[in-house]
N, CA, C and O atoms as CSV, one atom per row, in Angstrom:
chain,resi,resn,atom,element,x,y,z
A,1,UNK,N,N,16.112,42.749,-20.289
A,1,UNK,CA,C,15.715,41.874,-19.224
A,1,UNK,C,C,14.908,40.714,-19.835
A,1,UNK,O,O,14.015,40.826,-20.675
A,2,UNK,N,N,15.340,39.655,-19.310
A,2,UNK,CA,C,14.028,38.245,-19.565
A,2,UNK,C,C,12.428,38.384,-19.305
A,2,UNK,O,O,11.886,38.621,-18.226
A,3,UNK,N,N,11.848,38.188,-20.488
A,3,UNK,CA,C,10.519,38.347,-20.385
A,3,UNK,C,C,9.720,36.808,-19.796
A,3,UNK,O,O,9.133,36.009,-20.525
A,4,UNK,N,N,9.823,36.742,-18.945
A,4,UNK,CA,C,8.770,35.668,-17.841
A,4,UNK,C,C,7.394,35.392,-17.715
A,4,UNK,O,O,6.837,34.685,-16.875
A,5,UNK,N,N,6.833,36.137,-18.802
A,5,UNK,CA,C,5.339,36.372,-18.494
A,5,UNK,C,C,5.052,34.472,-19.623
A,5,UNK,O,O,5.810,33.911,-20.414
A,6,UNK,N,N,4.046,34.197,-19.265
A,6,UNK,CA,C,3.039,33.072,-19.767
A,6,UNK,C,C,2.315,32.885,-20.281
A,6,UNK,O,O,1.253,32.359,-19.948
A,7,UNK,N,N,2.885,33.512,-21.955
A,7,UNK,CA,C,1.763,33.954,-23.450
A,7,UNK,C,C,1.412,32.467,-23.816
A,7,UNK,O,O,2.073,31.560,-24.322
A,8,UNK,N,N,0.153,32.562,-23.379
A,8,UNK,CA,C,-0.857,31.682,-24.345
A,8,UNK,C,C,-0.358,30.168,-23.388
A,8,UNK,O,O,-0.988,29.159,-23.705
A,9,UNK,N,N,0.377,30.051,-22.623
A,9,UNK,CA,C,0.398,28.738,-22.077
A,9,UNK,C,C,-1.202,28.842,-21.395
A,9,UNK,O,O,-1.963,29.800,-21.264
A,10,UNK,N,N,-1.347,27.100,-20.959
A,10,UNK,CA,C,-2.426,26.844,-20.731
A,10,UNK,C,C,-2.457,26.285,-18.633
A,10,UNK,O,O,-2.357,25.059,-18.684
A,11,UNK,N,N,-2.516,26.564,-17.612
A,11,UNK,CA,C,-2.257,26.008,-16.522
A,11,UNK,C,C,-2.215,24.784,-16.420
A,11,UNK,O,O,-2.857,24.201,-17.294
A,12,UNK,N,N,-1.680,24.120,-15.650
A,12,UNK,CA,C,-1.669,22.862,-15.860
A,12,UNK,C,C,-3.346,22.100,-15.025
A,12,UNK,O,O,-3.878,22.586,-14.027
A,13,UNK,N,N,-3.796,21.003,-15.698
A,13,UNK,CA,C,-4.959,20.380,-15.245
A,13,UNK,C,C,-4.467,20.069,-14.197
A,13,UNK,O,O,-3.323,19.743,-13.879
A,14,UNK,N,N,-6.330,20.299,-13.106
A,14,UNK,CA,C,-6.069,19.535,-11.617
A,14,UNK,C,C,-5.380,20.714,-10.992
A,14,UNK,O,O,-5.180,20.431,-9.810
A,15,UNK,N,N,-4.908,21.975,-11.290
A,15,UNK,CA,C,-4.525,22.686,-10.187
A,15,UNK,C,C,-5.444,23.742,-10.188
A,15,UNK,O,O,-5.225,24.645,-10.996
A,16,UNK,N,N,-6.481,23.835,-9.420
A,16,UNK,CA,C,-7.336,25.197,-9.395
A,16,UNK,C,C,-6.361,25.869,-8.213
A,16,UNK,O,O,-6.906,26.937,-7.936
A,17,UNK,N,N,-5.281,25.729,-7.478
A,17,UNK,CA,C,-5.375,27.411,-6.615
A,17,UNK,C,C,-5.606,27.497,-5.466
A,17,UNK,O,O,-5.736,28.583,-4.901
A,18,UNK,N,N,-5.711,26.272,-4.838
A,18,UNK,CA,C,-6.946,26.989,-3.618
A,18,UNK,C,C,-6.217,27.814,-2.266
A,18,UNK,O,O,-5.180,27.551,-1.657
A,19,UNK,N,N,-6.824,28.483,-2.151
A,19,UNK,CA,C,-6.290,28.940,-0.918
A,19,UNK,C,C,-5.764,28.218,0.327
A,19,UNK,O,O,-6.668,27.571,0.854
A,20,UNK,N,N,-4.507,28.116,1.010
A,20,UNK,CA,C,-3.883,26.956,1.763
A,20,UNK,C,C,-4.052,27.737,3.332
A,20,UNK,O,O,-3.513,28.831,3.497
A,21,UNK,N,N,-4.789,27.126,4.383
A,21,UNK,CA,C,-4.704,28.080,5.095
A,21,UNK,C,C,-3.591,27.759,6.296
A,21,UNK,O,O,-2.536,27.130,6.226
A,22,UNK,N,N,-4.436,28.651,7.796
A,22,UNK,CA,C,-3.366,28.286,9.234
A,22,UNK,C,C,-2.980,26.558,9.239
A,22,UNK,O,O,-1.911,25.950,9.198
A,23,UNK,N,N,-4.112,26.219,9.295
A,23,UNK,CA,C,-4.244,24.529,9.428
A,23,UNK,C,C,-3.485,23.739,8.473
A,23,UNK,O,O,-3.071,22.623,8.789
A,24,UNK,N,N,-3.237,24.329,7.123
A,24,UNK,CA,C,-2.108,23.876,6.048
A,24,UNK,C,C,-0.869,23.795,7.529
A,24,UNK,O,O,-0.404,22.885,8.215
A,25,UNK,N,N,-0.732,25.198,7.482
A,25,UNK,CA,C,0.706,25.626,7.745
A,25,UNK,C,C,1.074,25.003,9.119
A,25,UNK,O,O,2.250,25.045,9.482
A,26,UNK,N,N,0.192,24.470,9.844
A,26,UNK,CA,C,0.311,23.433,11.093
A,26,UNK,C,C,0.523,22.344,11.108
A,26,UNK,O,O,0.997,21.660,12.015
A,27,UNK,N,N,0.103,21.988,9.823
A,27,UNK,CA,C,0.299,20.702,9.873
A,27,UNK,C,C,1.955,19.674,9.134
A,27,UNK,O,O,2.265,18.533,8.792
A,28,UNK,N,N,2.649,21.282,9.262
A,28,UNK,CA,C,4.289,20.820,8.616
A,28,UNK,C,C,4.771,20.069,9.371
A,28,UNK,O,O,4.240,20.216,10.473
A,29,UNK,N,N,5.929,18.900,9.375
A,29,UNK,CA,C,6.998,18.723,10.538
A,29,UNK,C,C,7.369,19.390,10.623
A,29,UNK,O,O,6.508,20.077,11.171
A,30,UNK,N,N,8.547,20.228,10.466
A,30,UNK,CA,C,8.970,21.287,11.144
A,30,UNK,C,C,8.785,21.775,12.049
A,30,UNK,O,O,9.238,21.685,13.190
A,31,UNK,N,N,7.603,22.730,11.262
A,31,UNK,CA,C,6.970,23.504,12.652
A,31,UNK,C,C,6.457,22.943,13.987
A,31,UNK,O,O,6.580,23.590,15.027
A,32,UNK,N,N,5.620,21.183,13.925
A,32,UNK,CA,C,5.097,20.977,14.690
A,32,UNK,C,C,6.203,19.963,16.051
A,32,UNK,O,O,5.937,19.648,17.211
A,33,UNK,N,N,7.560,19.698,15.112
A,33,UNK,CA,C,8.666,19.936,15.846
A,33,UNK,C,C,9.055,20.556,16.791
A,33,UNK,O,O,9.550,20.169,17.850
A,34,UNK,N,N,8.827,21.577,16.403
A,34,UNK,CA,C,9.451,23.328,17.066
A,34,UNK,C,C,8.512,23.211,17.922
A,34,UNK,O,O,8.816,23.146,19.113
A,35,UNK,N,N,7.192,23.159,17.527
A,35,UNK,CA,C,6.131,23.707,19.065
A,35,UNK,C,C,6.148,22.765,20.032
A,35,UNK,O,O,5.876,23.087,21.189
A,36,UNK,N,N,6.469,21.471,19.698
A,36,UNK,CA,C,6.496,20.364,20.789
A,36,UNK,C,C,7.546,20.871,21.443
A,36,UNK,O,O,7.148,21.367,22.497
A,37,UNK,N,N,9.001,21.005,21.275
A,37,UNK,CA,C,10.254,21.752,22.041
A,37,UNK,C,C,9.995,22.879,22.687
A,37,UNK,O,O,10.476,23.195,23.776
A,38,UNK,N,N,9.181,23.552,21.991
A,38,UNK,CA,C,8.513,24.995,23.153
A,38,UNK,C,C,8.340,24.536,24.248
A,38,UNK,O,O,8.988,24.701,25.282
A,39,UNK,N,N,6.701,23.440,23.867
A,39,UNK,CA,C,5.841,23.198,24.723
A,39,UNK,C,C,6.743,22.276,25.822
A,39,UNK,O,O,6.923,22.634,26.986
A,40,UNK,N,N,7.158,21.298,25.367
A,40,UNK,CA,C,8.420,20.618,26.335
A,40,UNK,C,C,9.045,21.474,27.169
A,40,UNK,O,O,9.287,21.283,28.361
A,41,UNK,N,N,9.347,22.595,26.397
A,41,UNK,CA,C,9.885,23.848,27.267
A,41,UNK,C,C,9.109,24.122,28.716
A,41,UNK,O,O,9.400,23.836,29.877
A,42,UNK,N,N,8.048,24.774,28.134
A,42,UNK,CA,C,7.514,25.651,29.110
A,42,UNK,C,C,6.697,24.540,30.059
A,42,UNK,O,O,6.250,24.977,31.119
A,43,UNK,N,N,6.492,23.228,29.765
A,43,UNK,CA,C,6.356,21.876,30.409
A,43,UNK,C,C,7.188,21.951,31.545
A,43,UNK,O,O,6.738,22.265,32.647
A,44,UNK,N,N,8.183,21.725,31.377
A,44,UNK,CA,C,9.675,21.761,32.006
A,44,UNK,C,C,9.610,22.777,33.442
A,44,UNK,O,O,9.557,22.515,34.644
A,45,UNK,N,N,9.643,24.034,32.667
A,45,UNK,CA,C,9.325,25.129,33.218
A,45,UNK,C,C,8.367,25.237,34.448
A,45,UNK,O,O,8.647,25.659,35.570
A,46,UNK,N,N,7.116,24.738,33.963
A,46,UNK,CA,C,6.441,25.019,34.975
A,46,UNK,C,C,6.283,23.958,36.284
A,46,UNK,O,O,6.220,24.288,37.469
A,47,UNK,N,N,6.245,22.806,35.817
A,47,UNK,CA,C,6.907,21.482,37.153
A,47,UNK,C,C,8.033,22.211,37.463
A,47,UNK,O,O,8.170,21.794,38.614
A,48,UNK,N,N,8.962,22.999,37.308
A,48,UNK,CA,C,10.051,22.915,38.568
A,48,UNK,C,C,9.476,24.304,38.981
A,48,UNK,O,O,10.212,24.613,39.918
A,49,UNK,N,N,8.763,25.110,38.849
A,49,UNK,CA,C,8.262,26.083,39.590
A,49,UNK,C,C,7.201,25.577,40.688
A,49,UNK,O,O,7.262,25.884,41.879
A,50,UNK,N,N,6.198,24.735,40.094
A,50,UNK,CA,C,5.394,24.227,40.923
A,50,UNK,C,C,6.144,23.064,42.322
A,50,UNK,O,O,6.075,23.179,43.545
A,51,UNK,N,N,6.846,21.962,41.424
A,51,UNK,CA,C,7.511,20.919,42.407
A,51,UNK,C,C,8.778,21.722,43.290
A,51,UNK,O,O,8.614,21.820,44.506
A,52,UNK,N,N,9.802,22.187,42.788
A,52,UNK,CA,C,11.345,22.385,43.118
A,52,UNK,C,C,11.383,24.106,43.720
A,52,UNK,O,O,12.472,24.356,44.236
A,53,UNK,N,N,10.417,25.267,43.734
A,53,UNK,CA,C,10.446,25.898,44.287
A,53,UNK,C,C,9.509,26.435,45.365
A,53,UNK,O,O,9.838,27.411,46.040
């Protein structure tokens, strides 16, 4: 098997690591795509419950 391990390299400068948190992960397009279409959703949703029924 290929040995992958990282003898004696050095990390590269400027990257300490840091922990990326919820607020990273919110702040993708993607995702914040998707929740607007939810929210549009259940937007939607609730005016025709309130107005149309």
């Amino acid at each position: 098997m290929l040995d992958t391990t990282r003898t004696g390299a050095a990390p590269p400068e400027g990257d300490e690591h840091e922990p990326r948190g919820c607020l990273f992960a919110l702040s993708q397009p993607p995702l914040m795509i998707f929740l607007a279409v939810i929210g549009t959703l259940f937007l939607m949703a609730a005016l025709h419950d309130l107005l149309l029924l």
